[in-house]
Structure formats: C-alpha cells, structure tokens
C-alpha positions in Angstrom: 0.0 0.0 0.0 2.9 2.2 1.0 4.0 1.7 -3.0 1.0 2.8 -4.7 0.9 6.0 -2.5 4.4 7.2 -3.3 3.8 5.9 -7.5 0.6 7.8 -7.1 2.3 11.1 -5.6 4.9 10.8 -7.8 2.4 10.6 -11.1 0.3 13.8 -9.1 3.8 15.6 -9.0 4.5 14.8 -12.7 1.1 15.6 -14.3 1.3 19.1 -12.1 4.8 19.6 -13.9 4.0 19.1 -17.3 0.5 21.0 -16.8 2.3 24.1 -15.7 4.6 23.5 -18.9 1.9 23.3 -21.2 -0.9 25.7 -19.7 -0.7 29.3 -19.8 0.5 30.9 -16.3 -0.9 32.7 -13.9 0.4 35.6 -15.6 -1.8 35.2 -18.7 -4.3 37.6 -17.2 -1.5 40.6 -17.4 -1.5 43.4 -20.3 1.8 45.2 -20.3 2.8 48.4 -21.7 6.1 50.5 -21.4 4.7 52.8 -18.6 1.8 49.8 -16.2 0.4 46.8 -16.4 -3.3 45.8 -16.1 -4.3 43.1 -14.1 -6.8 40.5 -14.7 -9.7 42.4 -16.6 -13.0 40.9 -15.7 -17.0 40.8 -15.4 -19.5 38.7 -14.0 -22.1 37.0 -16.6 -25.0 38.4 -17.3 -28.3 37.9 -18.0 -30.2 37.7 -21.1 -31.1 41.6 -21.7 -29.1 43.2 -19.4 -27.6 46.5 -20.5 -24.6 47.2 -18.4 -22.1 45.3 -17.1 -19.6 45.6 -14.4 -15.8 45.9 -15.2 -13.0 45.1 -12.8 -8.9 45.0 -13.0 -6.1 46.2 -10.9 -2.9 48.9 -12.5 0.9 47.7 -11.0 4.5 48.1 -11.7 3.4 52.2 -12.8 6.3 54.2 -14.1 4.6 57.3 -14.8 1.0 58.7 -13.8 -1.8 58.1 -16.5 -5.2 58.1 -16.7 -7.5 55.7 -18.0 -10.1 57.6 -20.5 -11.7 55.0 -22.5 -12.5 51.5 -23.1 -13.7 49.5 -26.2 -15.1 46.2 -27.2 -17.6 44.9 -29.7 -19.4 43.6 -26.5 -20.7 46.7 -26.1 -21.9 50.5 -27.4 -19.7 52.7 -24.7 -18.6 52.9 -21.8 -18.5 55.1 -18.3 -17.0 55.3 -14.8 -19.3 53.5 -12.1 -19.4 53.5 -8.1 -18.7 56.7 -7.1 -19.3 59.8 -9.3 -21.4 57.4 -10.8 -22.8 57.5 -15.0 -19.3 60.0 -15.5 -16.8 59.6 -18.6 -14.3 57.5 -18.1 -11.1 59.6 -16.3 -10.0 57.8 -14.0 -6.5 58.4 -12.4 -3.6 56.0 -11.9 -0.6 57.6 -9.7 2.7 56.8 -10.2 4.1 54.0 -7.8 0.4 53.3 -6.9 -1.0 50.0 -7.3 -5.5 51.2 -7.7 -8.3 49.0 -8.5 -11.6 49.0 -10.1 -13.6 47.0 -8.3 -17.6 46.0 -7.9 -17.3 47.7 -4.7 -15.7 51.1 -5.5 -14.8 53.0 -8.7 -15.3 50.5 -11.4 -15.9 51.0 -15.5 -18.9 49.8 -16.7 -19.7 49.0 -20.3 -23.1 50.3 -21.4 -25.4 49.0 -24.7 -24.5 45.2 -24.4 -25.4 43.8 -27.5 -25.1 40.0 -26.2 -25.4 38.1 -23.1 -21.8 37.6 -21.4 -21.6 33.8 -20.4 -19.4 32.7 -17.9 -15.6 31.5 -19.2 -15.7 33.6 -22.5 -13.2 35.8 -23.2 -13.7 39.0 -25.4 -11.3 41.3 -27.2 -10.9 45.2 -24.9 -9.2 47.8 -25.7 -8.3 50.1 -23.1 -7.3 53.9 -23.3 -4.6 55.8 -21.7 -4.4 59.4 -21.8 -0.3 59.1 -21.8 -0.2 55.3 -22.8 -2.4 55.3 -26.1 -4.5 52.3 -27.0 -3.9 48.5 -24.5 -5.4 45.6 -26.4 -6.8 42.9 -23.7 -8.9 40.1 -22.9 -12.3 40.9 -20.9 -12.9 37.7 -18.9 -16.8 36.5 -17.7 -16.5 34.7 -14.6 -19.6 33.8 -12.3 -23.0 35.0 -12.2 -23.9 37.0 -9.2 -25.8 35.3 -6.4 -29.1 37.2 -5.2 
C-alpha cells in the first residue's frame, strides 16, 4: 500500500509539472505596456437583456502617472465610470508607484449597450485607453453570475 501512495504522488507531482509547462501561467491575465500593467480584466455574466455590465482589474508596476479615459469592445456601445461619481466619462487616475483598482465595490468602469449576453468563461477582445499610454489591447474575462 505504501507503494502505490508514493507511484501515485509521484504521477500527481509529474502531471502538475507538465501542466504548468503546457498551460498558460498565472500571468496570462497581465497586459503590459512600457509605462503599467493591467491586471486580470474581468465581469460577471450576465443575464439575457441586461444593458450594463460591471468591469474590474487592478494597474501595478506604474512608471509614470496616467489616466484611464476609455474603453472599447464589440461587447458593447460605450462605456463610463461606475461606483462613485457614478454615470461620469471615463477619467479615471492611476498615480505613479500606486497600485489602484476598479472594483464591484468602488470605482469601477462599466460597459453600457450590451449587444449579447456575457456567459461565464468567455473571453472577449478590450481595448483600453490611456491618456499618456495610447490604446492596451486585452482580454475581458466572464467569470460567475452574481448570487441574489
């Protein structure tokens, strides 16, 4: 029995090893440019009809202060600042050596005009835009549906 433990921890170990070879990393969710990088991009699903939808990511690693002033995506016909100020254009500020967030709970952008559903593990082409920075292309990613 002691055998087919260890061959079975050492198969666990192996698979784990050659799945972090061959899968994207943790990392995959980072958009870089020359001056911050954008962390993890992401929305909830929604449901059929809704208009709006939530978006959230983190800013590190900033060299120089920026603002974010717009967003893209075919997902959608615009977009605005959410949370507080709410229904605003998009401006928001990103300080140098600052690490800020938009998040469900605070200052957040939200796309307006959906013109599908978002399901939940779909990924969808974003452009973000910098005042300083220019154009980011990244990957909006649905996660879970809200629970009510």
């Amino acid at each position: 029995m002691g055998h087919i433990i260890h061959r079975r921890g050492v198969l666990n170990t192996g698979f784990a090893l050659i799945g972090s070879l061959l899968l994207p990393s943790a990392h995959a969710c980072e958009f870089y440019s020359d001056n911050l990088t954008i962390i993890h991009p992401w929305t909830r699903a929604s449901a059929h009809g809704a208009t709006a939808a939530v978006v959230c990511m983190g800013f590190k690693d900033v060299v120089q202060s920026d603002r974010l002033i717009g967003a893209t995506t075919e997902l959608a016909e615009g977009a605005e600042l959410g949370g507080k100020g709410e229904g605003r254009a998009v401006d928001f500020l990103i300080q140098e050596g600052q690490a800020p967030e938009l998040s469900e709970a605070g200052v957040h952008l939200r796309l307006t005009g959906l013109k599908l559903p978002l399901e939940v593990g779909w990924q969808y082409p974003m452009t973000l835009v910098f005042e300083k920075t220019g154009p980011i292309p990244t990957q909006l990613t649905v996660e879970y549906t809200r629970f009510r």
